[in-house]
C-alpha positions as CSV (number, residue, x, y, z in Angstrom):
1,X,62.7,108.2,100.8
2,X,65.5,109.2,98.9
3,X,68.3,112.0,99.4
4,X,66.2,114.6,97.6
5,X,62.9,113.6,99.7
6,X,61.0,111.6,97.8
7,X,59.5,108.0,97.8
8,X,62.3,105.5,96.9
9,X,61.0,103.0,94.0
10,X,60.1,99.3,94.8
11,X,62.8,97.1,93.6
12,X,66.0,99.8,93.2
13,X,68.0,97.7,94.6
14,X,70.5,98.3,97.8
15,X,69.2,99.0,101.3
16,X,68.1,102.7,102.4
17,X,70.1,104.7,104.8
18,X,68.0,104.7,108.0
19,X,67.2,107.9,108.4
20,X,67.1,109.9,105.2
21,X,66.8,106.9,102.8
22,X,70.3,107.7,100.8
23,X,71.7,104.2,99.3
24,X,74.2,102.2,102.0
25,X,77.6,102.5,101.4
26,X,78.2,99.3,99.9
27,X,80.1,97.1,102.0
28,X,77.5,97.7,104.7
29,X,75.0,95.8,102.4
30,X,73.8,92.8,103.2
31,X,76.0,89.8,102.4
32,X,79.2,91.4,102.4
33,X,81.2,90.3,104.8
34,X,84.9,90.3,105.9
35,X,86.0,88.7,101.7
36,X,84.6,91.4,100.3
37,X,86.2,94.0,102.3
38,X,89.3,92.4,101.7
39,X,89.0,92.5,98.2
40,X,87.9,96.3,97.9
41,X,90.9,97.6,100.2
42,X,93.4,94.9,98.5
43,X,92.8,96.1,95.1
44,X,93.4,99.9,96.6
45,X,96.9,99.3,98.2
46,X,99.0,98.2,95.5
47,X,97.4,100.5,93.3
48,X,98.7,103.4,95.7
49,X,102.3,101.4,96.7
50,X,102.8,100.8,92.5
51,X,102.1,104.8,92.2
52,X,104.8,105.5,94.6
53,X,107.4,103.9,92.3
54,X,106.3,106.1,89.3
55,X,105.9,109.6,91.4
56,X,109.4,110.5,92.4
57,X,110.2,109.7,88.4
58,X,107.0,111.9,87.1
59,X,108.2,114.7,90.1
60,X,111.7,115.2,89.1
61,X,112.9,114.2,92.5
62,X,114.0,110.4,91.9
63,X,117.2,109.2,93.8
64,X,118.9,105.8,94.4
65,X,117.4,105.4,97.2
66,X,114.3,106.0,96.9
67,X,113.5,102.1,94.8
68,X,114.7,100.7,97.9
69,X,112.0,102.0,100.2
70,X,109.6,101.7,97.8
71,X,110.2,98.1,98.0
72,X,110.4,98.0,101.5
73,X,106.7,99.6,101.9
74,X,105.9,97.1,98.8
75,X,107.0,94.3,101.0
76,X,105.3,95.7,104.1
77,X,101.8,95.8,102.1
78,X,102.1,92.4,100.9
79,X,102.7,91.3,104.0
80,X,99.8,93.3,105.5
81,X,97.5,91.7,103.0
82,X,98.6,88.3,103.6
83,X,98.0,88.5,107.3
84,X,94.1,90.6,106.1
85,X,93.7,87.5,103.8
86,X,93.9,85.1,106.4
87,X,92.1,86.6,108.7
88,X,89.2,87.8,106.0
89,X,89.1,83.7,105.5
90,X,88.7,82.6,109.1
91,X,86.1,85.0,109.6
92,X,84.5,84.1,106.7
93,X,84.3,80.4,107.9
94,X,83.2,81.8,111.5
95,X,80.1,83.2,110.2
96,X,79.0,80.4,107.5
């Protein structure tokens, strides 16, 4: 079934929420797994810590100091998606 109730078509693709058939959010689809995770929040955080640089600029509000903790928080997110990296890739060779 789908959201609005009725018969979901053969061969639509995705897997059906259990209870009212909407489509699964996709990384709970099958064959994702801890990589593709990975990749869909590491694509998302420099987007955001990039943004921060420009904001302050587009706002008005800039200052000398705010580069620097931009690239402090820059620094802190690459170093948070080294560490998700590594440990997306050992569980990746954990489960196959």
């Amino acid at each position: 079934m789908t959201a609005a109730g009725t018969p979901r078509e053969p061969g639509t693709g995705g897997t059906a929420h259990p209870e009212d058939g909407r489509p699964a959010a996709p990384a709970r689809r099958p064959g994702w797994d801890a990589r593709h995770r990975f990749a869909l929040s590491g694509g998302a955080l420099p987007t955001y810590t990039c943004g921060g640089f420009a904001l302050p600029v587009l706002k008005g509000t800039a200052t000398p100091v705010n580069p620097a903790g931009q690239a402090a928080l820059a620094l802190g997110s690459v170093l948070l998606l080294a560490v998700a990296a590594r440990r997306a890739g050992r569980a990746a060779e954990a489960v196959g």
